[in-house]
ChimeraX commands (.cxc) that place a marker at each C-alpha (Angstrom):
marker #1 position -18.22,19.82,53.16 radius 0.5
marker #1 position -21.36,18.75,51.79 radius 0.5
marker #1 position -22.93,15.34,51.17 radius 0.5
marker #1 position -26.81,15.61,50.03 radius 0.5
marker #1 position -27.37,19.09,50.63 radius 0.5
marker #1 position -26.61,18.33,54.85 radius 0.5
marker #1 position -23.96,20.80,55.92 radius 0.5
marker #1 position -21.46,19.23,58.57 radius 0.5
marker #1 position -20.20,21.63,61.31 radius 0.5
marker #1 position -17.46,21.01,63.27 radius 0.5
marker #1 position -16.48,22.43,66.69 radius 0.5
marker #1 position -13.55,20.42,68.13 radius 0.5
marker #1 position -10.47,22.13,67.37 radius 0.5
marker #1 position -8.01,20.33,64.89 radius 0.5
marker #1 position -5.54,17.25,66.35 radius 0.5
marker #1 position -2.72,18.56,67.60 radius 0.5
marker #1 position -4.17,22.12,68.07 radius 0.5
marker #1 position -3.21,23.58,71.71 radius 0.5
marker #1 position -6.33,24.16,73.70 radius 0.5
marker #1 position -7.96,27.38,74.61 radius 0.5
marker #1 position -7.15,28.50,77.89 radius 0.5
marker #1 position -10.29,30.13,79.73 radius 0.5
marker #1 position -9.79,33.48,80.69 radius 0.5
marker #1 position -9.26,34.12,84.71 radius 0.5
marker #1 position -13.21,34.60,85.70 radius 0.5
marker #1 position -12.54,37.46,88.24 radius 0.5
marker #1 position -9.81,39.61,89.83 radius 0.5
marker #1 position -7.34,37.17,91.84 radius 0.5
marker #1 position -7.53,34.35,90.08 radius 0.5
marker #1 position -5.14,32.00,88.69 radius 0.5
marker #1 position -4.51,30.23,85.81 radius 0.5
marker #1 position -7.41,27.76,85.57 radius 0.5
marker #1 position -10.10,30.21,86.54 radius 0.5
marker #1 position -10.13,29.31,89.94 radius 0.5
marker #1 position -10.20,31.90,93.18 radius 0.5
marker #1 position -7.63,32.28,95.27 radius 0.5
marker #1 position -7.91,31.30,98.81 radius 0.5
marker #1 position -9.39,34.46,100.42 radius 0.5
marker #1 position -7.23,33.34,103.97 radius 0.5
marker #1 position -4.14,35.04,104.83 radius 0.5
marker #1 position -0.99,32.22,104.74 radius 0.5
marker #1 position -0.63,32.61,108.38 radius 0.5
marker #1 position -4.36,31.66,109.26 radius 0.5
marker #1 position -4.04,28.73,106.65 radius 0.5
marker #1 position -0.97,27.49,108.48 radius 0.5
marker #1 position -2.47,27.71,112.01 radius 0.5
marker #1 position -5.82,25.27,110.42 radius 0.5
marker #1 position -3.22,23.31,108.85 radius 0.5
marker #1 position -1.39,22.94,112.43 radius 0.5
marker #1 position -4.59,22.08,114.25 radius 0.5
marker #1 position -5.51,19.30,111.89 radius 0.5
marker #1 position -2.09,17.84,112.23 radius 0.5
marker #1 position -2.80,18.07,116.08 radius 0.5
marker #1 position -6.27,16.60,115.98 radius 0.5
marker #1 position -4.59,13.66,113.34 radius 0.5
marker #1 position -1.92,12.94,115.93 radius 0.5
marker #1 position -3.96,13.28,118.84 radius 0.5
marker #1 position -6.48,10.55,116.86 radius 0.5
marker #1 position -3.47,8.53,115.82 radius 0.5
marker #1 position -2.56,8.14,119.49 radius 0.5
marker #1 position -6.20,7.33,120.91 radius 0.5
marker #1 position -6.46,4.64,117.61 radius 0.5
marker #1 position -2.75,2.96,119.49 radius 0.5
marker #1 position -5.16,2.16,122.54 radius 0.5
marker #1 position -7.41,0.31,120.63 radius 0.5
marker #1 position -10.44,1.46,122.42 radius 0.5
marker #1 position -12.55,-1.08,120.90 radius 0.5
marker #1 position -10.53,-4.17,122.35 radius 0.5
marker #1 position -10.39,-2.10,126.14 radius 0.5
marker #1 position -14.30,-1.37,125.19 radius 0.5
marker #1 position -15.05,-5.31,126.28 radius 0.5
marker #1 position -12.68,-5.41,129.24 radius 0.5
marker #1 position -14.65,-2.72,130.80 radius 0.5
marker #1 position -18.40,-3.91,129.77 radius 0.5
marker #1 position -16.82,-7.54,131.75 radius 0.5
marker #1 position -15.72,-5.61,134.68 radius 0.5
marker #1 position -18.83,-3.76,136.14 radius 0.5
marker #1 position -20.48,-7.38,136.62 radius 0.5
marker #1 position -17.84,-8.53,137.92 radius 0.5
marker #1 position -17.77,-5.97,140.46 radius 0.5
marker #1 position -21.73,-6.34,141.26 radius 0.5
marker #1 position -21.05,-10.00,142.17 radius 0.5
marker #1 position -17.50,-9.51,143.91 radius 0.5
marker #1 position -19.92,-7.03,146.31 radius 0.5
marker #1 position -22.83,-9.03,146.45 radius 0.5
marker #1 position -24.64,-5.57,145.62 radius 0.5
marker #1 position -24.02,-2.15,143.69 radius 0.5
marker #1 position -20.49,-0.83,144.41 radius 0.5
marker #1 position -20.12,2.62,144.86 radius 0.5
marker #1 position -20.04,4.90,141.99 radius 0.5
marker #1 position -16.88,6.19,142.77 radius 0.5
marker #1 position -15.09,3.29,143.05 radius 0.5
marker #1 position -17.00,1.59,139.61 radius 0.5
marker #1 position -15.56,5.04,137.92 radius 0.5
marker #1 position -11.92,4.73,139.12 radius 0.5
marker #1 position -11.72,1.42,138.60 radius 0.5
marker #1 position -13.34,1.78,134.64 radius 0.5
marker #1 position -10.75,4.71,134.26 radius 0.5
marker #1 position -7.66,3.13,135.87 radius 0.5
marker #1 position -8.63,-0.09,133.73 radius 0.5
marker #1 position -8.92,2.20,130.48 radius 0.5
marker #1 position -5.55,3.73,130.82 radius 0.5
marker #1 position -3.78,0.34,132.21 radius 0.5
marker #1 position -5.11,-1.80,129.06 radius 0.5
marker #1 position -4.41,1.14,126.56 radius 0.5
marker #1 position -1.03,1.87,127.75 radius 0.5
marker #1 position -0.30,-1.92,127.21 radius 0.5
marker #1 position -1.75,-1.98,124.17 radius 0.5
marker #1 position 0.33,1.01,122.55 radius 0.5
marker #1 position 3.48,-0.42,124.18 radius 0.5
marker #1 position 2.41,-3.78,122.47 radius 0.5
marker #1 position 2.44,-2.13,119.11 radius 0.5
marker #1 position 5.79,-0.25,119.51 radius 0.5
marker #1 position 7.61,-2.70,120.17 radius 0.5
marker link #1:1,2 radius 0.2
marker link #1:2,3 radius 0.2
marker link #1:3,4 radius 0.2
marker link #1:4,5 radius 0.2
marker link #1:5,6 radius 0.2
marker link #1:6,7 radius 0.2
marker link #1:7,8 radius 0.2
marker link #1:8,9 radius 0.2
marker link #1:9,10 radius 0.2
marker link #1:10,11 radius 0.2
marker link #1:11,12 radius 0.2
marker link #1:12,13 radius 0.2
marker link #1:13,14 radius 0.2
marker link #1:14,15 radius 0.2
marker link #1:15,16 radius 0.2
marker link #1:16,17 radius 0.2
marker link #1:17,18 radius 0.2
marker link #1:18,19 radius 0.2
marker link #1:19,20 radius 0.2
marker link #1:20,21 radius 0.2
marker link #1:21,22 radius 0.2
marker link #1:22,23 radius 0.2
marker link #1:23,24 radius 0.2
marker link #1:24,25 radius 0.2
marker link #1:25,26 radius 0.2
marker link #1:26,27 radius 0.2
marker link #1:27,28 radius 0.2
marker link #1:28,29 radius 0.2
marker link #1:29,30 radius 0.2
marker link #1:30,31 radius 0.2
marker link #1:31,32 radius 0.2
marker link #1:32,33 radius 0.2
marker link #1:33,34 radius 0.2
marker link #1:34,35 radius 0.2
marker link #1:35,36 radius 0.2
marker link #1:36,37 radius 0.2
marker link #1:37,38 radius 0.2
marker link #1:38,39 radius 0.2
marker link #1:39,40 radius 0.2
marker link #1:40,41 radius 0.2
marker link #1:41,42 radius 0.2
marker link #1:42,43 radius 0.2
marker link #1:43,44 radius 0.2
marker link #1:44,45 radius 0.2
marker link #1:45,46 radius 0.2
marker link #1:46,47 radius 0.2
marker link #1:47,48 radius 0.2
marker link #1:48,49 radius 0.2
marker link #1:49,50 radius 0.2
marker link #1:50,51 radius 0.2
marker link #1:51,52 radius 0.2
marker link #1:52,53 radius 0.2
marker link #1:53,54 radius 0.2
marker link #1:54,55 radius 0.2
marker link #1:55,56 radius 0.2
marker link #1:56,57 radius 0.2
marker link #1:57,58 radius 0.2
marker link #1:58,59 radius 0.2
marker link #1:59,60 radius 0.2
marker link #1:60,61 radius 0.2
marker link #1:61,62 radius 0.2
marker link #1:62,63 radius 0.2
marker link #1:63,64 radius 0.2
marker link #1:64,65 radius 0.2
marker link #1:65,66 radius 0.2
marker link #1:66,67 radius 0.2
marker link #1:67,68 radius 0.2
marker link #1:68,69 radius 0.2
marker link #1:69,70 radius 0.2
marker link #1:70,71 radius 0.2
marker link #1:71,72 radius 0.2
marker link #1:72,73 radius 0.2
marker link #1:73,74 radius 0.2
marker link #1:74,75 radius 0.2
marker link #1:75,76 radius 0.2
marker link #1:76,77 radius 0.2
marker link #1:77,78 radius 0.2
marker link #1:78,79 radius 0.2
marker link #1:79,80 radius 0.2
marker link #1:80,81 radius 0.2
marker link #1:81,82 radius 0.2
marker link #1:82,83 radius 0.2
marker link #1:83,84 radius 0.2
marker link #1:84,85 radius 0.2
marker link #1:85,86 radius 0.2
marker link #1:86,87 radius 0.2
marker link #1:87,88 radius 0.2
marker link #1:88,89 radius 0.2
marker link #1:89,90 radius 0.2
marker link #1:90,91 radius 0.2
marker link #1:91,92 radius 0.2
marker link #1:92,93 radius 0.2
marker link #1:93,94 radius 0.2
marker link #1:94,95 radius 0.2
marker link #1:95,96 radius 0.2
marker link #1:96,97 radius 0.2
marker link #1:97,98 radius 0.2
marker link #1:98,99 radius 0.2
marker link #1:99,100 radius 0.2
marker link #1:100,101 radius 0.2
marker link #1:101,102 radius 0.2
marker link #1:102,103 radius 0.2
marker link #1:103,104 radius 0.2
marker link #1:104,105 radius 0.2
marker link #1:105,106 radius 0.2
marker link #1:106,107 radius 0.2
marker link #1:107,108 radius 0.2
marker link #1:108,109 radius 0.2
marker link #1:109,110 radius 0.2
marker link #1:110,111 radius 0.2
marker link #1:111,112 radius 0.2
marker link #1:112,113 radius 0.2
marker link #1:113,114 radius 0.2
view
């Protein structure tokens, strides 16, 4: 078509015309042009099994709510300094932070099963 001597191009494909699919870009490719995963299955499966474990293994810390124990413990080691009238020993500040940390977060994760 025409109109003043302007020619109009056009390069969308007529409505209702199925669309070109592009061509597989290299050897192994599927459909859309994309690469194949260059992992064997069994190596795919194994990363795929150690970011399960890592989720769960976050999932279970997240159940302790470390932030919530977090101000127990910063409360306790003050506590401590004045129960003494000094500095504790180190030892005994580190078992008690640690027994503390596993006491709270096991009462916490119980708290949210049931």
């Amino acid at each position: 078509m025409e109109s003043a001597g302007i020619a109009q191009r056009t390069t969308s494909p007529p409505i209702g015309a199925p669309a070109e699919r592009p061509a597989p870009a290299e050897r192994g490719a599927d459909l859309d042009g994309r690469p194949e995963p260059r992992e064997p299955r069994d190596q795919r499966a194994q990363a795929a099994g150690r970011a399960g474990a890592l989720r769960i293994a976050r999932d279970y810390v997240a159940l302790t709510k470390p932030r919530i124990i977090e101000l127990l413990l910063v409360t306790t080691v003050p506590t401590m300094i004045l129960a003494s009238q000094g500095l504790p020993s180190l030892r005994l500040v580190a078992v008690t932070l640690v027994g503390g940390f596993l006491a709270a977060g096991g009462a916490n994760a119980l708290n949210m099963f049931l």
